[in-house]
Structure formats: C-alpha cells, structure tokens
C-alpha positions in Angstrom: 27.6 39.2 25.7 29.6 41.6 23.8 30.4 41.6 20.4 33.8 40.0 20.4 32.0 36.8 22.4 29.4 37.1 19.7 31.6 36.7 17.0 33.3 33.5 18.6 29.7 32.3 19.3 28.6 32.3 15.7 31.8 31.1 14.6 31.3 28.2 16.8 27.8 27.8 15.9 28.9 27.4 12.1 31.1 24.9 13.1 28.7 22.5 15.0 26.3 22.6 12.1 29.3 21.7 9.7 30.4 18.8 12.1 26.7 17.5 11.9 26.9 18.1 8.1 24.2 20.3 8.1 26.5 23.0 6.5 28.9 22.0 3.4 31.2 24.4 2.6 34.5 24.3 1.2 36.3 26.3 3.6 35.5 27.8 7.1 35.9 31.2 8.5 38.6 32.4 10.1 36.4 35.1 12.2 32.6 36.1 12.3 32.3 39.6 12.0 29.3 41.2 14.0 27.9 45.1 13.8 25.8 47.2 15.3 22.5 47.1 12.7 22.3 50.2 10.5 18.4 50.6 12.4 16.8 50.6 15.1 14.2 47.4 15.6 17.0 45.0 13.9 18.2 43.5 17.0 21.5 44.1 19.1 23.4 43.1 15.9 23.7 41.9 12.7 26.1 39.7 10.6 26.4 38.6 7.2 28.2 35.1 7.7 25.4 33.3 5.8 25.9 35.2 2.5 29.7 34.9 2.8 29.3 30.9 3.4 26.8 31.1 0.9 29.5 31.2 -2.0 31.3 28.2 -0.4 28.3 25.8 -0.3 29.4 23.1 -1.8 27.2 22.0 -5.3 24.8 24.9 -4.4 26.0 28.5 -4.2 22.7 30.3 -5.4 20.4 33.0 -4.2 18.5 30.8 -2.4 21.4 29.2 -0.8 22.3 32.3 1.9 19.0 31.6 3.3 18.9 28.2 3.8 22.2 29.0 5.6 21.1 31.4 7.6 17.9 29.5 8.8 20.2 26.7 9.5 22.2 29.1 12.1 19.3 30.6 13.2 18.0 27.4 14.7 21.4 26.8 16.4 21.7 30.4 17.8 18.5 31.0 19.1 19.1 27.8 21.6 22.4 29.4 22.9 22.4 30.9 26.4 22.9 34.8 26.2 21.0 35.0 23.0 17.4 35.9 23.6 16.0 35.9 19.4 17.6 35.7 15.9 16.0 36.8 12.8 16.5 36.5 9.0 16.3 39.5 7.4 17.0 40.5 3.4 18.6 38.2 1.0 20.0 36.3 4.4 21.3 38.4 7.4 21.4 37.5 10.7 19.6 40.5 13.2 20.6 39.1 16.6 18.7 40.1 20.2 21.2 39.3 23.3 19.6 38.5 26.7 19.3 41.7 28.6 20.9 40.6 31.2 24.0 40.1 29.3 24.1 44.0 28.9 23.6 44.6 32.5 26.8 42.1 33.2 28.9 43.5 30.9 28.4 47.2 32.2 29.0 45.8 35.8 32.5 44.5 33.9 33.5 47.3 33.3 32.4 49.6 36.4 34.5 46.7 38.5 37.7 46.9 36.1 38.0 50.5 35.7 40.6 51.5 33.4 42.1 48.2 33.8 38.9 47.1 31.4 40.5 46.2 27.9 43.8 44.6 29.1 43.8 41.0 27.2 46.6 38.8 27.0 45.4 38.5 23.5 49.2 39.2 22.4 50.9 37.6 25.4 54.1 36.1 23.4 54.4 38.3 21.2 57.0 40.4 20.5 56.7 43.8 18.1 59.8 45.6 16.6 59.3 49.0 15.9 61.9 50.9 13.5 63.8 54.2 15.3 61.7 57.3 14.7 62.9 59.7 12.5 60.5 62.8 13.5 58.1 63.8 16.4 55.4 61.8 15.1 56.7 58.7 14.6 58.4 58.7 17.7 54.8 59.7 19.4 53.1 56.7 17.3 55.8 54.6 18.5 55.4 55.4 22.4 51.7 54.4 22.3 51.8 51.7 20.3 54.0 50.3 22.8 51.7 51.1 25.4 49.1 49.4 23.6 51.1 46.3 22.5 51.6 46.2 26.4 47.9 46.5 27.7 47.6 43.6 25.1 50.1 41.4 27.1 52.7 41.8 24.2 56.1 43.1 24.0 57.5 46.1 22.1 61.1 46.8 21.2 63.2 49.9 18.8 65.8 48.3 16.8 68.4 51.1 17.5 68.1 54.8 17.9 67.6 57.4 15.6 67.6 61.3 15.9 64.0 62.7 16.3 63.3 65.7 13.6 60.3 68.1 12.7 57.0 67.0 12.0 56.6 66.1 8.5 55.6 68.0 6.5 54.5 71.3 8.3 58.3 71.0 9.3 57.0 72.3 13.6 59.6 70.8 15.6 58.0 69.7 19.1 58.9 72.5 20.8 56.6 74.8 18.8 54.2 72.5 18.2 53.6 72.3 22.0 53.6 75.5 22.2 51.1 76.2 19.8 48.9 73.4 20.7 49.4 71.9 24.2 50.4 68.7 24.8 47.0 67.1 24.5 46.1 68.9 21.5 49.4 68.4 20.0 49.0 64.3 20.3 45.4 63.7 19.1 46.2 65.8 16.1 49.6 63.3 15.5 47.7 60.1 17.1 43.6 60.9 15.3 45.4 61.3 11.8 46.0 57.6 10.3 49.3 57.0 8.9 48.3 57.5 5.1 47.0 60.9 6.4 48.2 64.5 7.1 48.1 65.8 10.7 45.6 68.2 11.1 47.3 71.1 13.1 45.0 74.1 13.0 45.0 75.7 16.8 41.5 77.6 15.1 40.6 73.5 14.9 41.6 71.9 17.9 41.5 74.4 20.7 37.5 75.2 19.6 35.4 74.3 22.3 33.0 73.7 20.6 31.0 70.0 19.0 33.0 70.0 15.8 36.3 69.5 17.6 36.3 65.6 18.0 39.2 66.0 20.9 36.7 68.4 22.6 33.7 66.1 22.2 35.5 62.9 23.8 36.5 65.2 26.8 33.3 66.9 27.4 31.7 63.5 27.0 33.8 62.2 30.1 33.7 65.4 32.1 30.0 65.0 31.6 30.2 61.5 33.4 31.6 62.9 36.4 29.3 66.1 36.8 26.3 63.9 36.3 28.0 61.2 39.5 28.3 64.7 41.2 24.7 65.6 41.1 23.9 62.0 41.7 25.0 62.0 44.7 23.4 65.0 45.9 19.5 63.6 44.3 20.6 60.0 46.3 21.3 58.6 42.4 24.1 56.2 42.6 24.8 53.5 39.7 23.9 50.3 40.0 23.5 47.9 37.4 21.3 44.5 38.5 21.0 41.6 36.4 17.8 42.2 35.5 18.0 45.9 34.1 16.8 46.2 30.8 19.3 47.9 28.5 16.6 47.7 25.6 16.7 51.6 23.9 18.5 51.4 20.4 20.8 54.1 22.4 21.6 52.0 25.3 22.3 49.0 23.0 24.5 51.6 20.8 26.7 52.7 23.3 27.3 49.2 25.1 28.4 47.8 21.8 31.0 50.1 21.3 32.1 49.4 25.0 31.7 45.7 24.6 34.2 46.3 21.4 36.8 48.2 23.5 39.3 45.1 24.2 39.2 44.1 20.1 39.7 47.6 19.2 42.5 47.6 21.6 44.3 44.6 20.2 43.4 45.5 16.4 44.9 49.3 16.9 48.2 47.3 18.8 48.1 44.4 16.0 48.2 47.2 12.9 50.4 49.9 14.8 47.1 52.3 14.5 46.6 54.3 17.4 44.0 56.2 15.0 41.6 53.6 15.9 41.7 53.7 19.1 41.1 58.2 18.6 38.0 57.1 16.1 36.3 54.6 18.5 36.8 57.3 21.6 34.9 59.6 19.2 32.0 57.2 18.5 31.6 56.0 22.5 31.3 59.9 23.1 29.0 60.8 20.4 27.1 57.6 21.5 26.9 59.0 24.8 24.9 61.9 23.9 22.6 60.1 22.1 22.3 58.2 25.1 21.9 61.1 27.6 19.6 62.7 25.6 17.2 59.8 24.8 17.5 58.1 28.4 18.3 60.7 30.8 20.4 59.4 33.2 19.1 61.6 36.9 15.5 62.8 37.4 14.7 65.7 36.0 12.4 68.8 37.4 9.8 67.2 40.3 10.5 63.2 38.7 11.4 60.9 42.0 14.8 58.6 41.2 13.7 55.2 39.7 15.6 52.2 39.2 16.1 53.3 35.4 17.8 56.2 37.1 20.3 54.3 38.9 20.9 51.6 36.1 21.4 54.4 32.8 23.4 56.3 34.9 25.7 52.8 35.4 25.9 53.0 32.1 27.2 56.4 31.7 30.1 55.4 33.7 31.3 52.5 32.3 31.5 55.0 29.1 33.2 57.8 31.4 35.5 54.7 32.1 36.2 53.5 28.9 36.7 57.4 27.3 39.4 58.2 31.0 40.9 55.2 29.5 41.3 55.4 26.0 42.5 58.9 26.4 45.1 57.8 29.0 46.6 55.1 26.7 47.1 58.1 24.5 49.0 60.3 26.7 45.7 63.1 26.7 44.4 64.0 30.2 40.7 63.4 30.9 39.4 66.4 33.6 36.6 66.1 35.3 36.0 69.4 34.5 36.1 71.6 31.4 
C-alpha cells in the first residue's frame, strides 16, 4: 500500500464512520495527509486527521474529542485489508503498520514499470498554459514542466514566443553557463532552486564529488544500484521480491515510502509548476538509500552465503535505482552507471 492509497484509505474510512453517524463533523476533508513517523517503532506512518476533525465535531470540539476520533478510525482501519495494526499515540495520532506484503508488492511495481513507474492520468484533461520565457531558466522550468504535465496525462501549451535572455540575476547567458557547469550541472542548479529562490551556480559547489553536493549524491546513489546488480551477478544475487518478504527495518520502510510517494510527487511538482520538488524528493530517495545500504546490506559480505534477505533488499535497491534513473531523466540530467 503506498502512501497515496493510504491517504484515500483513511479518507474513505472517515467517511463510512460519518455515514454510520459515528463521526459528526461539520465538514469533511478534502485529502488525508499521511507521513513517514518522525521515529522509529511508530509504524509505517502516521497522520493527524483525528486532531484536524477534532475541531469540526459537532457540539464537542475538546481535548478529549481527537481521541475519541481517533479510536473511532482506529477500529475501522485496523479491519481493512493491507493494514496489519493502528495505534493511538499523543493527544490523538494515528501510527499505522501496513501488511508486509504490501511493501513487497509495491517494490515488484516498480521493478516491472521501470521508468515508466509514476506516469498517472491524474491530469488526463487537462490543459496547462505556460507564459513565453523570458531567460534560460524559465525557458528550462518551462521544458520540464511540460514533460511532467505530460507523464501526468496532461497537456502543456506557450501562449506565444518570447526571446530567451541571461540568467537572472548572475546575468550567464547559456552558453557560458554550459560551459562553466555542464549541462547536468547547469539544470539541477536552475531546476533544485524553487522559484522564490536564487540559483545556486558555484562550479566549487556542484562539480564537488563529494556528499555535500546533492546532484552528486542522487548520482552516486544510482550508480551504486548498478555496481551492486553487477557484483550480484557474479555472487549468484539477483533481486527478487516475494510476497512474503518482510520489508520490516525503519530503513527499508523509509525508503519505500518515498518510492510509494513518487507518482503524487510527480503530479504535485506538474500541478504547482515546481520541478524543485521533484530535485528535493530525488535527494531524500538517495540519502534514504544509504541509510538503507548501510543498515541492511544488500549482497553478502566477507564468507556470509546469499540468503533470501539478500535477494529481496537488493529488489529494493533497484526499484530506488529505478525511481532516481527516472527522476533525473524527467529533468533532462543523465544517470551513469558509473561515476
């Protein structure tokens, strides 16, 4: 289950306990959000939809009241299939354990999609109008949120043409910033920086390889994918992911939220024209995959024999060598399997 089906799963839930009237509340949620719990031993993930209906019970809206809403979902949602516990925790969250299995499934998902995992037709009809780019970045922005509108089953269109100038306001036309920085270089610095923000366009910065250069931690991340399906083959590893492989470390269930989240984070970043999000939530999958590699090594290290963990973790690493090829694709930036 991943956390987009979560979310419609506890919005549904809070609307079959207000249709039995065990609920009364004034007005109903439009979404449930769900997160990745700030701990470890919390569950998969936590929401706090019972303190937010809590102000809308109707005639009863006090401290008491978020936990009589939560245990009133927590009955409901620990009966659904693909949820294996809930618990209450603080003034009324929800901590939420998904069936295993689900994890296992939604790694297989995305090993059989490939890069094709994400693409939604959660904007099919629509139709997004773009004003003509005045300089390189805009113009850049403007490519990829096409490209992402277009993953998302939308349509993208420029109303008109305009002349394409310098990059505000270091004032590098794209012929020097390319040269500086390299193509891929050049567009995460334009793409990572949100739109309120200021390109950063150091060379000292983002041609580092080294950890604190985020472009160089997503590619290494990925490259590390491939080298460790390399070895795999020769130690007889090879990914497999069975239904009932437990992805129970708080690292595994880390990193398989953040892939779960991939197809939202694609439609939100194409909805808001924010390519930045998609650059921020390549970073986290990465730095989630070191936690992950590091906690749960994924091939058999000194005289260990290959176990079924083996072969199920190291699934895992390539769904997120999958989803990081991907992500940097839709933003123009190679992804070697080498580096």
């Amino acid at each position: 289950m991943t956390p987009a089906q979560l979310s419609r799963t506890v919005l549904q839930t809070v609307r079959r306990a207000v249709e039995a009237d065990e609920l009364r509340v004034a007005v109903l949620p439009e979404r449930v959000k769900v997160q990745t719990p700030p701990r470890a031993g919390c569950g998969d993930y936590a929401t706090n939809v019972a303190l937010q209906l809590a102000k809308l019970v109707k005639g009863d809206g006090g401290p008491a009241a978020a936990l009589r809403v939560a245990e009133v979902l927590r009955r409901r949602l620990v009966v659904t299939p693909g949820i294996a516990g809930v618990e209450i925790a603080g003034p009324g969250f929800l901590n939420i354990t998904v069936d295993p299995g689900g994890h296992a499934a939604l790694v297989r998902g995305v090993l059989e999609r490939g890069e094709d995992y994400g693409r939604s037709d959660a904007l099919a009809g629509t139709l997004v109008r773009l004003a003509p780019a005045r300089e390189v970045r805009g113009a850049l922005v403007g490519a990829v949120v096409g490209r992402l509108v277009g993953v998302c089953g939308g349509e993208c269109e420029v109303a008109g043409e305009g002349e394409v100038l310098a990059v505000r306001p270091a004032g590098i036309g794209a012929e020097e910033l390319l040269g500086r920085l390299g193509g891929d270089a050049a567009r995460w610095a334009l793409l990572r920086a949100a739109a309120h923000d200021l390109p950063d366009l150091d060379p000292g910065r983002l041609l580092a390889q080294r950890e604190s250069n985020p472009l160089f931690r997503v590619r290494y991340a990925h490259s590390r994918v491939r080298g460790l399906l390399r070895n795999g083959v020769d130690l007889g590893v090879r990914p497999d992911s069975s239904p009932d492989d437990d992805y129970r470390h708080p690292t595994a269930v880390a990193l398989i939220s953040l892939l779960g989240d991939y197809p939202r984070l694609l439609e939100s970043a194409a909805r808001h024209r924010a390519p930045d999000r998609l650059a921020r939530h390549l970073e986290a999958t990465a730095d989630a995959f070191f936690r992950f590699h590091d906690a749960c090594p994924p091939l058999p290290r000194g005289e260990q024999k290959p176990l079924a963990a083996h072969r199920s973790r190291l699934a895992l690493a390539e769904a997120a060598g999958t989803v990081l090829a991907g992500g940097l694709h839709l933003l123009g930036i190679s992804a070697p399997e080498h580096l």
